[in-house]
N, CA, C and O of each residue as an XYZ file, in Angstrom:
584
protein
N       6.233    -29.719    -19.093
C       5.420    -28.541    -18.821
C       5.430    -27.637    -20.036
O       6.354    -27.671    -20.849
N       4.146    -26.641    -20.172
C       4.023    -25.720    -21.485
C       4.818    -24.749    -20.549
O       5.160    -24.762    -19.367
N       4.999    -23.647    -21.931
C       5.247    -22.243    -21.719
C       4.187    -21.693    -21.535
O       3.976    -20.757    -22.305
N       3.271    -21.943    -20.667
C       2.197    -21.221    -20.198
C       2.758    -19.691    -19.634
O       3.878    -19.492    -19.163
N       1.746    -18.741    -19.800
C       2.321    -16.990    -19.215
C       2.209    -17.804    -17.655
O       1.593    -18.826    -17.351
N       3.005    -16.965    -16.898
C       3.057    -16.760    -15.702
C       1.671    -16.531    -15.382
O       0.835    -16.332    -16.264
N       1.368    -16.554    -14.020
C       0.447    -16.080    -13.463
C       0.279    -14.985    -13.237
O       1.439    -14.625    -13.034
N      -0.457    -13.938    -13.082
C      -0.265    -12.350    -12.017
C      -0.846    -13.181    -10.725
O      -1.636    -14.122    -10.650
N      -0.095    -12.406     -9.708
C      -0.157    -12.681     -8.249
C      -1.176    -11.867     -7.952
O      -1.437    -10.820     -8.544
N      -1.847    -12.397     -6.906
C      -3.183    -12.172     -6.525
C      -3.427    -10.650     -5.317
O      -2.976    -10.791     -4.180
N      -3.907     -9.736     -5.565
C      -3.662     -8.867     -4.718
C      -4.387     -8.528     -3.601
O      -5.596     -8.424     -3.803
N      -3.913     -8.277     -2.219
C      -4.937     -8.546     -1.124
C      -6.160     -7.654     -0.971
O      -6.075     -6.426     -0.952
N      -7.080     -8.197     -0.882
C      -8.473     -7.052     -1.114
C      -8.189     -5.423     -0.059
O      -8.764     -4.337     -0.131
N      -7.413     -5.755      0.571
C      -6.775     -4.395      1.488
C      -6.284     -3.530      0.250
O      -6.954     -2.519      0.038
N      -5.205     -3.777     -0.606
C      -5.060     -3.115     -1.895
C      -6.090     -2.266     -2.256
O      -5.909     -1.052     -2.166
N      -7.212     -2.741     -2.675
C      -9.016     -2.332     -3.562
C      -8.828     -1.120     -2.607
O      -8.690      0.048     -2.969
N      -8.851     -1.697     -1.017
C      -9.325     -0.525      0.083
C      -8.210      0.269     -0.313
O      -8.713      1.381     -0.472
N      -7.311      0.335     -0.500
C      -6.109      1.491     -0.307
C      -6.333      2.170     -1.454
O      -6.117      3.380     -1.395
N      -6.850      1.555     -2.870
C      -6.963      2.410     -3.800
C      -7.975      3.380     -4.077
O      -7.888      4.476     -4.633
N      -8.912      2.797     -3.606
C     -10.625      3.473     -3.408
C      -9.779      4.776     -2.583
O      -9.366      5.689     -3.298
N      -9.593      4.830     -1.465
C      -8.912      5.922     -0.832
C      -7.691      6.291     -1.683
O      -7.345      7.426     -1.355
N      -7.012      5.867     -2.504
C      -6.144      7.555     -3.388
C      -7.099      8.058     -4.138
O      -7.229      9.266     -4.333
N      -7.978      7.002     -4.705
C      -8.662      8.042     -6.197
C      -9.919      8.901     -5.129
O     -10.249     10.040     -5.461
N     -10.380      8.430     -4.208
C     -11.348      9.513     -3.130
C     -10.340     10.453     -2.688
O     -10.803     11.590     -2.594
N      -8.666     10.320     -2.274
C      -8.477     11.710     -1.953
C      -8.090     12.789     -3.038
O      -7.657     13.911     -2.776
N      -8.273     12.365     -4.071
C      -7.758     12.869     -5.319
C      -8.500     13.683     -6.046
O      -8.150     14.651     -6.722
N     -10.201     12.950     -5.754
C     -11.382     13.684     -6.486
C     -11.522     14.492     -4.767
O     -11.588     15.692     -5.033
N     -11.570     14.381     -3.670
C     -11.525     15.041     -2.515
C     -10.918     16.136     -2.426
O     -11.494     17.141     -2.009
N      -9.744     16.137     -2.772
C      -8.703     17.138     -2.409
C      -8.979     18.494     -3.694
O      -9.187     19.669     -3.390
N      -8.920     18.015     -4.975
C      -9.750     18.717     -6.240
C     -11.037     19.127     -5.436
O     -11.005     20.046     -4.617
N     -11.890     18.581     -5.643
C     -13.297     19.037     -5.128
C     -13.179     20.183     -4.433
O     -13.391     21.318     -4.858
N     -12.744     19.779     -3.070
C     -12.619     21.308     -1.688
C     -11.358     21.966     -2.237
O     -11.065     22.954     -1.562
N     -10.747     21.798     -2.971
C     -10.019     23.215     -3.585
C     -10.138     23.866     -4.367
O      -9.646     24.990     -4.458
N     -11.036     23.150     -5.363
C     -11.555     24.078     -6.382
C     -13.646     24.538     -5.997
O     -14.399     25.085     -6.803
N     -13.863     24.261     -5.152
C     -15.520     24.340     -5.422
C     -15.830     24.898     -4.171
O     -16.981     25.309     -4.024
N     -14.844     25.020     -3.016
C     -14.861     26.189     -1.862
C     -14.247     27.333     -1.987
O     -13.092     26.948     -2.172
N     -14.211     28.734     -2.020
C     -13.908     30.066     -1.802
C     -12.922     29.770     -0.379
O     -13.081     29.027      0.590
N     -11.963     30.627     -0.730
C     -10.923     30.705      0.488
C     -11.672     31.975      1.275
O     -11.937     33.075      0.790
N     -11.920     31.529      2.554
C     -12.260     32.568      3.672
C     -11.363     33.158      4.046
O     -10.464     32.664      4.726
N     -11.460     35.138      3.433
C     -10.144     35.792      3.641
C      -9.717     35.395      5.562
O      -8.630     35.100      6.057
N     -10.960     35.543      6.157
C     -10.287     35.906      6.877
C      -8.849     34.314      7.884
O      -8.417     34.363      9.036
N      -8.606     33.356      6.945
C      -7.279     32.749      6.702
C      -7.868     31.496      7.699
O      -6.956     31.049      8.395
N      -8.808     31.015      7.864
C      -9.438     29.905      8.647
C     -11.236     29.764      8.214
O     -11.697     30.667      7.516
N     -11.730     29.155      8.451
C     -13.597     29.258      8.535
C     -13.507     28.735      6.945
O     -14.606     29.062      6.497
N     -12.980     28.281      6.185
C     -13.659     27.921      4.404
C     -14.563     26.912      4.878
O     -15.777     27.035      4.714
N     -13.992     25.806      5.522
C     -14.807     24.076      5.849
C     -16.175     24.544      6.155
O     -17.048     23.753      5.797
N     -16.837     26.299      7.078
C     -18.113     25.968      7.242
C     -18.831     26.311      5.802
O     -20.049     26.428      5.939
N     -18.458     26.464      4.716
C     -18.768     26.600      3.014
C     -19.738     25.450      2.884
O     -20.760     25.446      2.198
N     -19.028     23.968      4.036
C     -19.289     22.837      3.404
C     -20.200     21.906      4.603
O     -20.179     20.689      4.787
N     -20.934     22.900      5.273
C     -21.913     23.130      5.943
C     -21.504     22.354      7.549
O     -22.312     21.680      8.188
N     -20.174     22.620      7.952
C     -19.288     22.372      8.930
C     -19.586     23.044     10.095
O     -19.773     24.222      9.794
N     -19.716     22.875     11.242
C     -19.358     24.295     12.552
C     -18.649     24.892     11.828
O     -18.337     24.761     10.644
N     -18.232     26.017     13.101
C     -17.568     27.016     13.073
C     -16.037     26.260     14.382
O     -16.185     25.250     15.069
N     -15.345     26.731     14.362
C     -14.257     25.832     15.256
C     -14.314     26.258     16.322
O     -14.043     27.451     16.458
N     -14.687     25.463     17.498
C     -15.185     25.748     18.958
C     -14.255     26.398     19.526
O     -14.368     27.442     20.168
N     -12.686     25.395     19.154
C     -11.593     26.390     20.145
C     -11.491     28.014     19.830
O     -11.486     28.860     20.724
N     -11.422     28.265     18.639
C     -11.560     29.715     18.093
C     -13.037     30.736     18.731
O     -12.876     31.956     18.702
N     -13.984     30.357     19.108
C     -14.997     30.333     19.512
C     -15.038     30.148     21.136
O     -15.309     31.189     21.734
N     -14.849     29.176     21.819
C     -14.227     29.609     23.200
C     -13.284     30.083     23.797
O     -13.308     30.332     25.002
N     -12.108     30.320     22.884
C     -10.843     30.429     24.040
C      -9.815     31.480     22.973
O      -8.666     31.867     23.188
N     -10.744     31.763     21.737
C     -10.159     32.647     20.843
C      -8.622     32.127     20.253
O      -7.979     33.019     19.700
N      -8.128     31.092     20.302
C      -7.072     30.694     19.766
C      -7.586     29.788     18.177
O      -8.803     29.779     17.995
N      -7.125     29.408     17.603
C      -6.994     28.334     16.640
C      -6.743     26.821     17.013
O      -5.748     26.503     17.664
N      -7.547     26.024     16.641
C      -7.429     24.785     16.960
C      -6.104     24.281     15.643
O      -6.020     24.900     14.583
N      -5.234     23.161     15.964
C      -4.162     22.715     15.214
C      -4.717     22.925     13.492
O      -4.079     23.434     12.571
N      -6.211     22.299     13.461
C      -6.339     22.269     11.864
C      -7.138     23.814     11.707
O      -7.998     23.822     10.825
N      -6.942     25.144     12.481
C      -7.779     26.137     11.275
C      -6.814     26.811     10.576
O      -5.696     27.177     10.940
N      -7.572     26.969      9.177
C      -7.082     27.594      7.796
C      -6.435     26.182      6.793
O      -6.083     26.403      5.635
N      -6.362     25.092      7.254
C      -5.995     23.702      6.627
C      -6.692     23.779      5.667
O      -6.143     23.843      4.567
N      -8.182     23.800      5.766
C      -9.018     24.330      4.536
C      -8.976     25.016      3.588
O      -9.118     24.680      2.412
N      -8.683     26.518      4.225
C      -8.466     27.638      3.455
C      -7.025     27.189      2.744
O      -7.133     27.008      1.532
N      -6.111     27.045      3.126
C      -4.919     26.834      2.257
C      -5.105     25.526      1.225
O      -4.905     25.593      0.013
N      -5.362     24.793      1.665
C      -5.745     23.665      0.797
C      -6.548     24.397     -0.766
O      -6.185     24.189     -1.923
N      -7.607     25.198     -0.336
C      -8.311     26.083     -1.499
C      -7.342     26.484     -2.205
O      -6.919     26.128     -3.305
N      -6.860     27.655     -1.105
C      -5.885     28.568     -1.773
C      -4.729     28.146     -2.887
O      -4.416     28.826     -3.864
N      -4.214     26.960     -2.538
C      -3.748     26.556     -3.597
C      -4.216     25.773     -4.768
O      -3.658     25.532     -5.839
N      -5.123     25.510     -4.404
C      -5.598     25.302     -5.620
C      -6.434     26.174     -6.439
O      -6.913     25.599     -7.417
N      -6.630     26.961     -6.354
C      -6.711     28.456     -6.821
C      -5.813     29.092     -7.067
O      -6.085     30.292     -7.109
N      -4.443     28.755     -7.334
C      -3.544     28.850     -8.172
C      -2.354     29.958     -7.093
O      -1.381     30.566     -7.539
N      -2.842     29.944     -5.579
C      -2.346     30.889     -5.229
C      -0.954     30.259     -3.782
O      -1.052     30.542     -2.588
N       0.062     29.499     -4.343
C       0.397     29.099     -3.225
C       1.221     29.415     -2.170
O       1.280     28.899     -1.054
N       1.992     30.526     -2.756
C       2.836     31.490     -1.610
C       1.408     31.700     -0.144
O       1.452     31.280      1.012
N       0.290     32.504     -0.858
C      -0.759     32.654      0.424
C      -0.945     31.675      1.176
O      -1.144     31.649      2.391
N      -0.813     30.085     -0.271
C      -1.309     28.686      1.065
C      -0.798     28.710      2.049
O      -1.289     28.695      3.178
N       0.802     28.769      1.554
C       2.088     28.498      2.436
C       1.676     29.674      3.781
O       1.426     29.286      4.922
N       1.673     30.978      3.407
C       1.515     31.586      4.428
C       1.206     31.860      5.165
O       1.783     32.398      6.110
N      -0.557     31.411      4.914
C      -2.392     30.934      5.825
C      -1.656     30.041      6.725
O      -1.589     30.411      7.898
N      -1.027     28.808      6.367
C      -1.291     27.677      7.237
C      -0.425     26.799      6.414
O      -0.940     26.294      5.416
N       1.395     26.423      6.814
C       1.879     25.675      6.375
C       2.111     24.476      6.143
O       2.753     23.885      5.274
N       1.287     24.055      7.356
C       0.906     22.527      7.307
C      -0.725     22.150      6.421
O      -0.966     20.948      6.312
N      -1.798     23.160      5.815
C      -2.594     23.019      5.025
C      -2.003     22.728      3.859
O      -2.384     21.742      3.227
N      -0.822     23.662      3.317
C      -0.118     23.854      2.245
C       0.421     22.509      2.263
O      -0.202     21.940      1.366
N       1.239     21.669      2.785
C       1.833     20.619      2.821
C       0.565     19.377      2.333
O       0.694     18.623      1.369
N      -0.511     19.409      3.171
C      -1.175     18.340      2.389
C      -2.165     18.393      1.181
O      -2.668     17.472      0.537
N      -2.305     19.883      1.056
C      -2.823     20.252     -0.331
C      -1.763     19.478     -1.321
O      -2.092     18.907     -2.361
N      -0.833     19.540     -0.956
C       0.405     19.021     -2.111
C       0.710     17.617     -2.123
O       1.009     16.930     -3.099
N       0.595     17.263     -0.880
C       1.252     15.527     -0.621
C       0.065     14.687     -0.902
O       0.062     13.586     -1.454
N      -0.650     15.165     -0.578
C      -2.138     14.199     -0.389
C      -2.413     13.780     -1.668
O      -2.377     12.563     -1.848
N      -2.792     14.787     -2.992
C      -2.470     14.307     -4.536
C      -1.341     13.469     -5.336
O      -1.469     12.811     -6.369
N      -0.500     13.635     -4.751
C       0.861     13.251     -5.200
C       1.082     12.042     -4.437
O       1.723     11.189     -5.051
N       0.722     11.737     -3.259
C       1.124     10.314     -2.409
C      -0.622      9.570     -3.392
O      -0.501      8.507     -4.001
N      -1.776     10.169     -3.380
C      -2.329      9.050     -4.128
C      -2.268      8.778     -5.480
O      -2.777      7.790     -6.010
N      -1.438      9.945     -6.230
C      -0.917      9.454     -7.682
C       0.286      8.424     -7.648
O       0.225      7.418     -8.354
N       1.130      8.610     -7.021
C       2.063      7.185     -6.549
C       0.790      5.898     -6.354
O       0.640      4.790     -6.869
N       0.271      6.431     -5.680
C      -0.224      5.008     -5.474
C      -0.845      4.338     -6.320
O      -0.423      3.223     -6.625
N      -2.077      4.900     -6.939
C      -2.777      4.526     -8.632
C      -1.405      4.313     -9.457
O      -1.367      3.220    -10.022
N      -0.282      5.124     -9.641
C       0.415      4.346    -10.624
C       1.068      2.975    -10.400
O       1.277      2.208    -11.340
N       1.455      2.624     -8.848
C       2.194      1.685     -8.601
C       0.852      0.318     -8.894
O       1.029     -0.761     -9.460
N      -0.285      0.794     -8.358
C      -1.356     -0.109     -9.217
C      -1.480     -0.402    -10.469
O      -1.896     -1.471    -10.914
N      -1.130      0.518    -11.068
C      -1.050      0.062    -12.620
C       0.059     -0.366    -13.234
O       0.071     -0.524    -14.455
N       0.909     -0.559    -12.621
C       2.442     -1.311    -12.850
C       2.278     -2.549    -11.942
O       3.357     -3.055    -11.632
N       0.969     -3.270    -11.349
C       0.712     -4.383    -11.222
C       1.397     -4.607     -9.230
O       1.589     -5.746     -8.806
N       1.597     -3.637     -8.521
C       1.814     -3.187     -7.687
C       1.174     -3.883     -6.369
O       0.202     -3.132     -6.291
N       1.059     -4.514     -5.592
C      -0.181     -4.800     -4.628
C       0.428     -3.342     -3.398
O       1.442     -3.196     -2.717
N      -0.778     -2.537     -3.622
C      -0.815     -1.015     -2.499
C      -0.452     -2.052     -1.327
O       0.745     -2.291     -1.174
N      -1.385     -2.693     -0.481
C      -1.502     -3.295      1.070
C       0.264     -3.437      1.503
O       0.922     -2.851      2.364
N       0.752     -4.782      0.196
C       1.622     -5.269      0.631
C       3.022     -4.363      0.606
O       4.091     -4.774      1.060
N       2.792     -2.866     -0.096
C       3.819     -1.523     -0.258
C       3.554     -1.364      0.950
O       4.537     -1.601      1.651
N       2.088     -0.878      1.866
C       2.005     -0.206      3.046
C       2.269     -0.537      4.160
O       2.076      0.217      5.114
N       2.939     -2.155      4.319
C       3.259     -2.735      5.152
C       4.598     -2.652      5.071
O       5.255     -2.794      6.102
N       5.147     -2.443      4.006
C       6.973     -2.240      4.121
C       7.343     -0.883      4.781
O       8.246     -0.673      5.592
N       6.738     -0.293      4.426
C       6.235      1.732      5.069
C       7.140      1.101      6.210
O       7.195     -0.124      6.318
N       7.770      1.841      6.965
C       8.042      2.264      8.404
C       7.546      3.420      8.643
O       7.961      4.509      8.246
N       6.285      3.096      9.564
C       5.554      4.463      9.666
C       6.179      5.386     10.461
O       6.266      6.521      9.994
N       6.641      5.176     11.563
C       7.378      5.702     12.894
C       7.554      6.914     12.255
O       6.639      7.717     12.072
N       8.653      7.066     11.924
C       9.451      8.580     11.381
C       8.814      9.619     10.421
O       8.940     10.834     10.272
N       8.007      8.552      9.776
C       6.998      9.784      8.796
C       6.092     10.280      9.682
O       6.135     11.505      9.798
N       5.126      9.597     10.473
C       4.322     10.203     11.522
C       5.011     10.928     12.568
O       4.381     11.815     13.144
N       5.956     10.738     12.832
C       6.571     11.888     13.813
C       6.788     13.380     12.986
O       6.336     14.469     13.338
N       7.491     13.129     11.969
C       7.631     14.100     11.041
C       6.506     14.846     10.917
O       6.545     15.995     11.359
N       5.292     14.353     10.300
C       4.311     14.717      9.948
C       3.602     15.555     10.823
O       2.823     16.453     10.507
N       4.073     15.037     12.433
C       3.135     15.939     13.647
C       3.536     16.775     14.367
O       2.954     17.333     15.298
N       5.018     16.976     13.806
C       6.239     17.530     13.946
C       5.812     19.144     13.266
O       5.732     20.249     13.803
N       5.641     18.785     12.162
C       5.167     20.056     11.220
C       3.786     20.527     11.387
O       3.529     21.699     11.114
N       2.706     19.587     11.885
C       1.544     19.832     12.017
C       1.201     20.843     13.405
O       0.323     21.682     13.605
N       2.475     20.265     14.342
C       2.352     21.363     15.498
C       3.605     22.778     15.267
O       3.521     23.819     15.918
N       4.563     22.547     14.354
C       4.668     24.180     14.363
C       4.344     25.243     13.560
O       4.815     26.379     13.595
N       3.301     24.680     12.657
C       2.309     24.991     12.108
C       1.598     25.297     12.880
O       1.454     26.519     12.851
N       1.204     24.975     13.387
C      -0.284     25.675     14.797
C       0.883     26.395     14.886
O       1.450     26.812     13.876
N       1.240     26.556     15.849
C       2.360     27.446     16.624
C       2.340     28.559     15.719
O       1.722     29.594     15.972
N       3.028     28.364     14.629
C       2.799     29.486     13.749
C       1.629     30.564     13.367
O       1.620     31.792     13.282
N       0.680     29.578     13.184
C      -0.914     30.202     13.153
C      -1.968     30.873     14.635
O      -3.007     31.507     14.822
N      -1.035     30.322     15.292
C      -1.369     31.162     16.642
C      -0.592     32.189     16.848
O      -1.041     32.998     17.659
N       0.336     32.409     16.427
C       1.184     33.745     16.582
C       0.683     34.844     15.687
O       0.637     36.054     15.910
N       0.187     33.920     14.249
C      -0.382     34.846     13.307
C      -1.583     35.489     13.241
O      -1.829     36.449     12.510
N      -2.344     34.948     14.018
C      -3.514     35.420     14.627
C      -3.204     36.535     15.738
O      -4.126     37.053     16.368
């Protein structure tokens, strides 16, 4: 046998899909934070982007789990993130993770990485609990703050 190079291993077209989605939440997450105005009043930016208005806030005068997610998402990226944090702490959280989990991911692609076969080692369980964990005392929070 030659010293032929190795092969690169073939990566599952689920990969392509996982990457298309970091570099979309990446130009996504940029986009609506820099090209929407934060709505002082700490919820309503998303109708900027020709959205309703949020029904629960609108019938029953409370905040639905995601209002001001928007606005903080802006807000920090408008350089302002104590306010993100303070609007809506679970906006603030994925203004931050959402860039940073799809820059992990484009780099682990470019270190020859297959995304699919990373997202299957994931144990999702505990991050999604976590995640909805914070997402509801976050509401909680934003309903008190209202």
């Amino acid at each position: 046998m030659s010293d032929a190079e190795p092969q690169e291993e073939r990566r599952a077209p689920e990969h392509f899909i996982l990457l298309g989605i970091a570099l979309l939440a990446i130009a996504g997450t940029a986009a609506l934070g820099l090209l929407v105005e934060p709505d002082p009043r700490g919820f309503g930016t998303h109708e900027q982007l020709g959205m309703a208005p949020c029904r629960t806030m609108d019938l029953v005068g409370i905040p639905c789990p995601g209002c001001g997610v928007t606005t903080s998402v802006s807000l920090l990226w408008h350089g302002e993130p104590w306010a993100s944090f303070l609007n809506q702490p679970f906006g603030f959280l994925l203004g931050l993770l959402v860039p940073l989990i799809a820059s992990l991911a484009i780099y682990r692609h470019l270190r020859g990485a297959d995304l699919y076969a990373d997202a299957l080692k994931i144990g999702w369980g505990k991050p999604l609990i976590g995640f909805a964990s914070v997402m509801v005392v976050a509401w909680i929070y934003k309903v008190i703050q209202l």
